[in-house]
PyMOL CGO cylinders between C-alpha atoms (Angstrom):
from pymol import cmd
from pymol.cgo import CYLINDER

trace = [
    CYLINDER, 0.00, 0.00, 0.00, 1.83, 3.55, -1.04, 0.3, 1, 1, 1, 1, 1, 1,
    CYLINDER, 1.83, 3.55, -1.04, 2.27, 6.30, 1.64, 0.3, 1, 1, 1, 1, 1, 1,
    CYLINDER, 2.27, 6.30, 1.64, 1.19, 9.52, 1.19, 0.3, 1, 1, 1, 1, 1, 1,
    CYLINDER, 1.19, 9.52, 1.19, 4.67, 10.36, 0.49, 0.3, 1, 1, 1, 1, 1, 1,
    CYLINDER, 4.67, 10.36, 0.49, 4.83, 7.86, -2.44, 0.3, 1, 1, 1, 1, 1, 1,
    CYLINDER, 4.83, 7.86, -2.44, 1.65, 8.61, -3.89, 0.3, 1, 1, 1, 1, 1, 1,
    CYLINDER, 1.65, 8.61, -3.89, 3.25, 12.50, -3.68, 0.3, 1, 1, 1, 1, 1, 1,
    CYLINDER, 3.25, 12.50, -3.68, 6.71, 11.55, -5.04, 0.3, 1, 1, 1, 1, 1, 1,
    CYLINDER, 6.71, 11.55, -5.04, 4.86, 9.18, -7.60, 0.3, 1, 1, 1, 1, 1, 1,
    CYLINDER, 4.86, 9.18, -7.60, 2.52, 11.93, -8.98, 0.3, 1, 1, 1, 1, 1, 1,
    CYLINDER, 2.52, 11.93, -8.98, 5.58, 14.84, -9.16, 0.3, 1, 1, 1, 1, 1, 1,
    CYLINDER, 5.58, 14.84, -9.16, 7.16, 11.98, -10.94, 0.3, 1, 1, 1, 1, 1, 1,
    CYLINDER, 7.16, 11.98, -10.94, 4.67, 11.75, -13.36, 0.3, 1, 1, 1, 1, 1, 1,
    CYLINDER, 4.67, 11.75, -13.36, 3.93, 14.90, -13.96, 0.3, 1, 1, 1, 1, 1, 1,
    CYLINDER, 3.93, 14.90, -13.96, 7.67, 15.96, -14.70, 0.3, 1, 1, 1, 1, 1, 1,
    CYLINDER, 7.67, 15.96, -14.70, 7.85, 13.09, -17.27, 0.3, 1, 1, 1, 1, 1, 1,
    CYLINDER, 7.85, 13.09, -17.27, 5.10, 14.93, -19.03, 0.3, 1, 1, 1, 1, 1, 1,
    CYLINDER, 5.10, 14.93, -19.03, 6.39, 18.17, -19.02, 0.3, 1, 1, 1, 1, 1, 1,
    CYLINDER, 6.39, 18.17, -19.02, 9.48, 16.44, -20.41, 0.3, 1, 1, 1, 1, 1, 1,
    CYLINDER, 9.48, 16.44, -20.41, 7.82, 14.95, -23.00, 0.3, 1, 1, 1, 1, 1, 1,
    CYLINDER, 7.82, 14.95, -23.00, 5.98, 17.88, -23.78, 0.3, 1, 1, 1, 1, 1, 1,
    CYLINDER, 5.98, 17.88, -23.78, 9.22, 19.91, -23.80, 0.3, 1, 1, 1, 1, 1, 1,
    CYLINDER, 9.22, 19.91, -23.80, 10.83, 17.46, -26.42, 0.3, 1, 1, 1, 1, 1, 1,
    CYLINDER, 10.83, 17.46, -26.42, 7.86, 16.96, -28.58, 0.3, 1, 1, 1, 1, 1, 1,
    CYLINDER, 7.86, 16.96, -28.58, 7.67, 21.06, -28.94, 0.3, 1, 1, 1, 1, 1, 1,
    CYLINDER, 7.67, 21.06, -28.94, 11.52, 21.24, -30.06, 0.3, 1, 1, 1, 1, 1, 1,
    CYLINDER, 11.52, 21.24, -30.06, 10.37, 18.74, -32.60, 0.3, 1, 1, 1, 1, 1, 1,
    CYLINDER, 10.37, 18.74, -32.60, 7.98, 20.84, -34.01, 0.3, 1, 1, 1, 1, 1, 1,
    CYLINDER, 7.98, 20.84, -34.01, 8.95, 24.73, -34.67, 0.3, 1, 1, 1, 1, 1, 1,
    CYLINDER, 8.95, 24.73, -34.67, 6.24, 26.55, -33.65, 0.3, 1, 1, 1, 1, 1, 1,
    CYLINDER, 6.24, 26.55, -33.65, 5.25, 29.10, -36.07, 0.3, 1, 1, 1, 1, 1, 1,
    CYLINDER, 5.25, 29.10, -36.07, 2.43, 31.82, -35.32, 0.3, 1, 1, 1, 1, 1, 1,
    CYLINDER, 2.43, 31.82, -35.32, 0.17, 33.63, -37.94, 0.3, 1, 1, 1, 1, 1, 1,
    CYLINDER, 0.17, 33.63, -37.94, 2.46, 36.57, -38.17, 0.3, 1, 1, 1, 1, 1, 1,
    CYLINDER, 2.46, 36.57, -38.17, 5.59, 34.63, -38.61, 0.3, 1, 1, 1, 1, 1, 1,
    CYLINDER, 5.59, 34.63, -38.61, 6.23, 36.18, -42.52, 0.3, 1, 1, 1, 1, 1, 1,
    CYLINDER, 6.23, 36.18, -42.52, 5.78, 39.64, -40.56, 0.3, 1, 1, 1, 1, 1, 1,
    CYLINDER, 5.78, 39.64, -40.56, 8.22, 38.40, -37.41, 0.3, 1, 1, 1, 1, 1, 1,
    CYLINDER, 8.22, 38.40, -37.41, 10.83, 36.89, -40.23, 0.3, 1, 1, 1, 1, 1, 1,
    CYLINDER, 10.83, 36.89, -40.23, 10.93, 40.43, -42.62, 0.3, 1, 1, 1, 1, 1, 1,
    CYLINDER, 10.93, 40.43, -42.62, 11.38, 41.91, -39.13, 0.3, 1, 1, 1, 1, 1, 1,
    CYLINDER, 11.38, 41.91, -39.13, 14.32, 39.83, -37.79, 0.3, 1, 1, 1, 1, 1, 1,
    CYLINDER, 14.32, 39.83, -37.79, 15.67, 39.72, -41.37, 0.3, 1, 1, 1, 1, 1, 1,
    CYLINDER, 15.67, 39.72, -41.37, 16.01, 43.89, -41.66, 0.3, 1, 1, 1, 1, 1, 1,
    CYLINDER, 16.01, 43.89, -41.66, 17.21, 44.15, -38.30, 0.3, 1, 1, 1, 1, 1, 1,
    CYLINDER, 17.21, 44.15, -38.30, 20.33, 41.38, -39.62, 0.3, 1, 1, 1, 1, 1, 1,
    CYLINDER, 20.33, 41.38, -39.62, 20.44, 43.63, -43.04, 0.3, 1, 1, 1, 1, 1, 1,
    CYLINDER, 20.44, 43.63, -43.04, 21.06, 46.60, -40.58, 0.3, 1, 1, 1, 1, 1, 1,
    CYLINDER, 21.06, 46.60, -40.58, 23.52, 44.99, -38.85, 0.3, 1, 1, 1, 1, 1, 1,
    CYLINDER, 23.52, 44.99, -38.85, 25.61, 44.10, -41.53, 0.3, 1, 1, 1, 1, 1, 1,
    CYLINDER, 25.61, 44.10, -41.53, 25.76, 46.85, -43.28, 0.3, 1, 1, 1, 1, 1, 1,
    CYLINDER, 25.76, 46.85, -43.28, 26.37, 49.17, -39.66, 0.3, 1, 1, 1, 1, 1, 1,
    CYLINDER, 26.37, 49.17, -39.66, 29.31, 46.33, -39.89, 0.3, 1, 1, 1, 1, 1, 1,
    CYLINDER, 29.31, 46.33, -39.89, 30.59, 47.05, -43.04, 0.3, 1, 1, 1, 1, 1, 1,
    CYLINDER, 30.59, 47.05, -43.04, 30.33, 50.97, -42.83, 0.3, 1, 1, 1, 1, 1, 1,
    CYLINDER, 30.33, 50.97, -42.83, 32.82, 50.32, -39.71, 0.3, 1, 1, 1, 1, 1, 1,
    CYLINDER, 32.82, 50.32, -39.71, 35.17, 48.99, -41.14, 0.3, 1, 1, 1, 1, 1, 1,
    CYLINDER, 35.17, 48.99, -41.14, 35.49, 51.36, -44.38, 0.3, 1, 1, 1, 1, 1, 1,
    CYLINDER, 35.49, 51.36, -44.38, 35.68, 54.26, -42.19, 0.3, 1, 1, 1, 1, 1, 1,
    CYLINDER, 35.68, 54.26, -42.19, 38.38, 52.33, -39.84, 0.3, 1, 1, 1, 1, 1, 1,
    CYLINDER, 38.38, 52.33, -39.84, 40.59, 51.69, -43.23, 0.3, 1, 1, 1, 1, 1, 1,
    CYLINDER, 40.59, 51.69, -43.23, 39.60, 55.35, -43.99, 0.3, 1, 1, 1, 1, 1, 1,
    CYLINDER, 39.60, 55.35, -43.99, 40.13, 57.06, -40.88, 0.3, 1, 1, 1, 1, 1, 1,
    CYLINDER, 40.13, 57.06, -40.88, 44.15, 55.61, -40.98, 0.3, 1, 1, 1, 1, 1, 1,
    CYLINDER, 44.15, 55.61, -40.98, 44.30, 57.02, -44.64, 0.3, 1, 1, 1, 1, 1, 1,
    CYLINDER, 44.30, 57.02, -44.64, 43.43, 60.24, -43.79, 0.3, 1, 1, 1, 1, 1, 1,
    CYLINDER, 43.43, 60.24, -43.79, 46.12, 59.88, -40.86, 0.3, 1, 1, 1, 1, 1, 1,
    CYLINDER, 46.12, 59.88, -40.86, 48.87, 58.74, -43.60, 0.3, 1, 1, 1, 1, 1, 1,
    CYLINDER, 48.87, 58.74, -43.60, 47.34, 62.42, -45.32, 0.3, 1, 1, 1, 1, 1, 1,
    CYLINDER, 47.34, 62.42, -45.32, 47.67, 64.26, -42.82, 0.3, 1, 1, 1, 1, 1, 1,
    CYLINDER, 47.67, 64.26, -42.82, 51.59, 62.97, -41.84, 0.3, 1, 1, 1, 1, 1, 1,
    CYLINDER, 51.59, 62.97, -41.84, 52.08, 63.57, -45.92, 0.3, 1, 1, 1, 1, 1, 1,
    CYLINDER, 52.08, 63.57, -45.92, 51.04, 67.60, -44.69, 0.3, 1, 1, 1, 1, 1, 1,
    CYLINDER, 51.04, 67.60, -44.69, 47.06, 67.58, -46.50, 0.3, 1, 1, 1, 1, 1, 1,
    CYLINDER, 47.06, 67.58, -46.50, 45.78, 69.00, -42.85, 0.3, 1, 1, 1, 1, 1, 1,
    CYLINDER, 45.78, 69.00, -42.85, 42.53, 69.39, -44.98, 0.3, 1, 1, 1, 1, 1, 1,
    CYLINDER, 42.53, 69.39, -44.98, 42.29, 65.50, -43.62, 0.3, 1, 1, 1, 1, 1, 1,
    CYLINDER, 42.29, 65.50, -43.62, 41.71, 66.25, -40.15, 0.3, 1, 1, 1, 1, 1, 1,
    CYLINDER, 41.71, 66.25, -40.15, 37.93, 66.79, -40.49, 0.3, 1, 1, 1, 1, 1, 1,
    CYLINDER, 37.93, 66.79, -40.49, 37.43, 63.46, -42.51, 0.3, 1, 1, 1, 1, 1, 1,
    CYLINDER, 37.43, 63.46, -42.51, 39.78, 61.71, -39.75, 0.3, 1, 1, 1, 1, 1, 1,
    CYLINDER, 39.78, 61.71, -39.75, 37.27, 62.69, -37.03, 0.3, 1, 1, 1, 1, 1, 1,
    CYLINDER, 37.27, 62.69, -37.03, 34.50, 62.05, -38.85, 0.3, 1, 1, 1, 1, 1, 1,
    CYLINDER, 34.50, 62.05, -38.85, 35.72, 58.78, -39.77, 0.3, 1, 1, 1, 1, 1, 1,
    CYLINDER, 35.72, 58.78, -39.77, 36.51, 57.66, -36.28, 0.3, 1, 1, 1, 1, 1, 1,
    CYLINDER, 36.51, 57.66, -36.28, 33.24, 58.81, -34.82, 0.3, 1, 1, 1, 1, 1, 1,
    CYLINDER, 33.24, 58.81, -34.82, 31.54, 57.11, -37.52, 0.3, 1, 1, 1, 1, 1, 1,
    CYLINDER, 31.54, 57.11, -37.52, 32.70, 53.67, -36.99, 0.3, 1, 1, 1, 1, 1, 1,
    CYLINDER, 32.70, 53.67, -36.99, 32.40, 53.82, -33.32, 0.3, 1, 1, 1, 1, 1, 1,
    CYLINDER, 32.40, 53.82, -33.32, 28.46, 55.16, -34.58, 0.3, 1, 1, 1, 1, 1, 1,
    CYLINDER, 28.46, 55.16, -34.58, 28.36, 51.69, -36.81, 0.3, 1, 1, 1, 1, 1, 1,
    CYLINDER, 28.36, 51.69, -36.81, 29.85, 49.55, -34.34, 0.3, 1, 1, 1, 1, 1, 1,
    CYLINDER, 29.85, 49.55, -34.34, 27.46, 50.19, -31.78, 0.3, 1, 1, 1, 1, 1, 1,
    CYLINDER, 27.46, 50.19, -31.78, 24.71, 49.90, -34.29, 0.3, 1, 1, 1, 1, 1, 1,
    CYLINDER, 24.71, 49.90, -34.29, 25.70, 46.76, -34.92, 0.3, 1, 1, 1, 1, 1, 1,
    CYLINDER, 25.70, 46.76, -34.92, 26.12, 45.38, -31.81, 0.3, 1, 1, 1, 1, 1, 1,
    CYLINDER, 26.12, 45.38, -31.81, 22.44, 46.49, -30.70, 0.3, 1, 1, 1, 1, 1, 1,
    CYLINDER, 22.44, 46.49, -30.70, 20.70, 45.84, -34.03, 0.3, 1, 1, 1, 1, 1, 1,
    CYLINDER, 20.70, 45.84, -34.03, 22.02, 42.70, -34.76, 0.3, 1, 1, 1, 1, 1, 1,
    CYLINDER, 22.02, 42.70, -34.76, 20.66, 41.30, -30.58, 0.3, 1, 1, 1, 1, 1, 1,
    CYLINDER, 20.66, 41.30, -30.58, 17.45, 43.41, -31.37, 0.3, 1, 1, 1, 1, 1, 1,
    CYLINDER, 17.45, 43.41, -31.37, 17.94, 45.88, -28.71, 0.3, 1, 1, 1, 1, 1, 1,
    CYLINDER, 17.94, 45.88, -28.71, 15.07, 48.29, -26.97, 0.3, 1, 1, 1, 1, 1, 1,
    CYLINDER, 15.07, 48.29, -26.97, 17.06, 50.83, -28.13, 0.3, 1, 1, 1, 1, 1, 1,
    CYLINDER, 17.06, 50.83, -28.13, 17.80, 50.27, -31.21, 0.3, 1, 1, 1, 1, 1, 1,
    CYLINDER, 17.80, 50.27, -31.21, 15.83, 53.08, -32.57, 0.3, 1, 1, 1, 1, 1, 1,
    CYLINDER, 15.83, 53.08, -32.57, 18.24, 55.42, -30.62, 0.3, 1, 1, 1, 1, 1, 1,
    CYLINDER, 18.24, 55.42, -30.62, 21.19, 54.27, -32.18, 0.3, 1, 1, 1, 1, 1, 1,
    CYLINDER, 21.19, 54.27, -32.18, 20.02, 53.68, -35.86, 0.3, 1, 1, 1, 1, 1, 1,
    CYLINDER, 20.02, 53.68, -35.86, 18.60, 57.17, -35.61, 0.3, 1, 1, 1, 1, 1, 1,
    CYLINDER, 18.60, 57.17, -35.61, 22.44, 58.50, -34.58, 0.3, 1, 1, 1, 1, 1, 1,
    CYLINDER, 22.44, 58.50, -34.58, 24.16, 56.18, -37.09, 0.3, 1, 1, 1, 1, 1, 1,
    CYLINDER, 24.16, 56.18, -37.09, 22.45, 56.84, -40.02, 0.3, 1, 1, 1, 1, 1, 1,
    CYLINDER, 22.45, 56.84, -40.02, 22.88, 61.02, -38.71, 0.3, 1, 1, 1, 1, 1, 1,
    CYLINDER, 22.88, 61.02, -38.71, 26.42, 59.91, -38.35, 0.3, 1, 1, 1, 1, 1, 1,
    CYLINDER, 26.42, 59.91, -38.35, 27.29, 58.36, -41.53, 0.3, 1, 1, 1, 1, 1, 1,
    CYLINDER, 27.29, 58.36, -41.53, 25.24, 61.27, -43.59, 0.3, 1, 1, 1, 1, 1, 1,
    CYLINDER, 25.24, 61.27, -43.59, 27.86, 63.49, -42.01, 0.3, 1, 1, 1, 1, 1, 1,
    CYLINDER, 27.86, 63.49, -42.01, 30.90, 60.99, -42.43, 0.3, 1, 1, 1, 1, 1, 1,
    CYLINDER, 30.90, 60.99, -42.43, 29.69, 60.64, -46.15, 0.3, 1, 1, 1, 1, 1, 1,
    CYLINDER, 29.69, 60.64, -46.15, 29.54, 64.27, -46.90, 0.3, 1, 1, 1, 1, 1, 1,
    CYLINDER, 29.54, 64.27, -46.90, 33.03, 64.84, -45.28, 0.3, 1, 1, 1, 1, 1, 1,
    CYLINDER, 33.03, 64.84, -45.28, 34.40, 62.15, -47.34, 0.3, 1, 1, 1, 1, 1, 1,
    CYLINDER, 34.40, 62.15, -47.34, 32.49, 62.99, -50.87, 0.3, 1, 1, 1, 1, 1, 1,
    CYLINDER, 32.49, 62.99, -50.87, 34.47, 66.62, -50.43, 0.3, 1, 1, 1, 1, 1, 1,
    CYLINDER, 34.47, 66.62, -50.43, 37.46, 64.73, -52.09, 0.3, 1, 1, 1, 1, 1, 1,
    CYLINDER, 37.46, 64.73, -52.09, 35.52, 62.66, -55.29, 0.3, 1, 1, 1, 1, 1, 1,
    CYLINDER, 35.52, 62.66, -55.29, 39.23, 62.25, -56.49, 0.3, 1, 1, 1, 1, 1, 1,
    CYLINDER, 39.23, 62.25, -56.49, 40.46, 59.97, -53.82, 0.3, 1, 1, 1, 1, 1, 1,
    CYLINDER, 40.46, 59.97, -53.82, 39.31, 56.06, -54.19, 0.3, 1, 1, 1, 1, 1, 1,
    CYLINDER, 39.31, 56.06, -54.19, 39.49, 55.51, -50.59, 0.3, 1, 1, 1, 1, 1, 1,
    CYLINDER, 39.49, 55.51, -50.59, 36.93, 58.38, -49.41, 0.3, 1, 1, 1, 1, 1, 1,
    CYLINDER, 36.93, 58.38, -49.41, 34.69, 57.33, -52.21, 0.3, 1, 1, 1, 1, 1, 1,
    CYLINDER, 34.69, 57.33, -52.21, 34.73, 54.41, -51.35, 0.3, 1, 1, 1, 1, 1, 1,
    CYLINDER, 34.73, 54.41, -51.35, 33.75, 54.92, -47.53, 0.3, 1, 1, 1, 1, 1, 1,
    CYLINDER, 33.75, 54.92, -47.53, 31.38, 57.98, -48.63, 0.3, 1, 1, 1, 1, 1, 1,
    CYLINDER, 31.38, 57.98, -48.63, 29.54, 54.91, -50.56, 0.3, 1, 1, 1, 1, 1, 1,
    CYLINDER, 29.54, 54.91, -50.56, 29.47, 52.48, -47.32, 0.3, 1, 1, 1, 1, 1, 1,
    CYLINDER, 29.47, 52.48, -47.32, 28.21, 55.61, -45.28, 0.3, 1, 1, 1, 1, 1, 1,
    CYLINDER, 28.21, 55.61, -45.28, 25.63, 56.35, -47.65, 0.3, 1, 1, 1, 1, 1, 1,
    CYLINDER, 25.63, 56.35, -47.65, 24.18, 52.68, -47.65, 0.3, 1, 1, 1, 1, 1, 1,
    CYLINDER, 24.18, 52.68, -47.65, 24.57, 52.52, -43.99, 0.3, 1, 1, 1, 1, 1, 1,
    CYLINDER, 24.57, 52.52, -43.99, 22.71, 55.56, -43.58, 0.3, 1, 1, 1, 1, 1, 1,
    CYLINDER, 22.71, 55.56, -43.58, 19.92, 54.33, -45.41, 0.3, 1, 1, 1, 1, 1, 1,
    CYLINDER, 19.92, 54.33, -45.41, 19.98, 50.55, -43.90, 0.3, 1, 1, 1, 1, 1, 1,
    CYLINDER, 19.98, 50.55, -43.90, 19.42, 52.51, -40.81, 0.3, 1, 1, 1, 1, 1, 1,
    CYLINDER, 19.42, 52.51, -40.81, 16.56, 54.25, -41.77, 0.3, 1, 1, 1, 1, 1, 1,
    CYLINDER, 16.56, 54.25, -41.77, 15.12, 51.22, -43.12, 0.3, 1, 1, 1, 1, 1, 1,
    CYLINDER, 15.12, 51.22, -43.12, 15.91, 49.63, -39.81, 0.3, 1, 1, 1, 1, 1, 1,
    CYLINDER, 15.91, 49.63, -39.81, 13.26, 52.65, -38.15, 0.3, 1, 1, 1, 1, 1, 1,
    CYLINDER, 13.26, 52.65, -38.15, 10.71, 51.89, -39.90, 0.3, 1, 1, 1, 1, 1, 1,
    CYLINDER, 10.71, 51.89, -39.90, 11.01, 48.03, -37.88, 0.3, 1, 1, 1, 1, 1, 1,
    CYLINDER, 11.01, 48.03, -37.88, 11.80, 49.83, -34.71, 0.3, 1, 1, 1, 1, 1, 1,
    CYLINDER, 11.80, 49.83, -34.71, 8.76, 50.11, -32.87, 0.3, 1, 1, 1, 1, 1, 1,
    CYLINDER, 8.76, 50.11, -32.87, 8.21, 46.43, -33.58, 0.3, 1, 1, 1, 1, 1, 1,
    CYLINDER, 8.21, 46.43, -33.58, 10.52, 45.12, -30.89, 0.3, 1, 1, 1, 1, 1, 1,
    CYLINDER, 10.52, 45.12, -30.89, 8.20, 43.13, -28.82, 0.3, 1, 1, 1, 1, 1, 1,
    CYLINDER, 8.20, 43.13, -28.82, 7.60, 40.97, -31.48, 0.3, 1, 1, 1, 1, 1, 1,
    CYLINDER, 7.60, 40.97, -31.48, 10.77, 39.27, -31.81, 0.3, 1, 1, 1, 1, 1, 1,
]
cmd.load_cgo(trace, "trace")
């Protein structure tokens, strides 16, 4: 005849082997709600934003040292794009970082990198002649508008 302390420790027993069952038949089975397309275009321009707040970093990185082999070669006119390059990528790494986990605040910061990298951009398209700061005007420019892309996902953070 079971105790009362059997029966207990028989019925917990039971019921955890459910819930582990349960547990393993749901990872089985993805579950997938009715606004899953929505939730998947969502995660999927947050990722976009992220890469190319990524990429942007790194082109003004690489840019901000050529403008500081400019500057040692005497064009002091480099000083502004150096700054702006600098500031920029620290802009784009932080966007990246926050974007790419879906951050609350990732309105803040794609709002302030894509201010950022219109400024960077316009620095660096003051000097059409040189490869390099076309080249990271270009990656500012598409960061800037990644980032406003990324807004218009913003206030849709509690769906992730």
């Amino acid at each position: 005849m079971l105790g009362r302390r059997e029966f207990a420790a028989a019925g917990l027993s039971a019921a955890a082997l459910t819930a582990m069952q349960a547990a393993g038949f749901a990872q089985d089975r993805p579950r997938r709600s009715a606004n899953a397309p929505h939730h998947d275009a969502h995660t999927e321009a947050f990722q976009e934003c992220a890469k190319a707040c990524s990429d942007c970093q790194r082109a003004c990185d690489s840019c901000s040292t050529h403008c500081a082999h400019q500057l040692r070669a005497g064009n002091t006119e480099h000083m502004a794009t150096l700054s702006s390059c600098l500031d920029c990528a620290d802009f784009c790494a932080t966007a990246a970082q926050i974007t790419a986990r879906g951050g609350p605040f990732v309105d803040l910061i794609c709002e302030g990198c894509a201010d950022a990298c219109a400024r960077c951009a316009k620095a660096c398209e003051a000097f059409p002649d040189d490869e390099h700061m076309t080249a990271c005007a270009k990656e500012c420019r598409a960061c800037e508008k990644a980032c406003r892309e990324m807004l218009k996902h913003a206030g849709h953070e509690d769906e992730q």
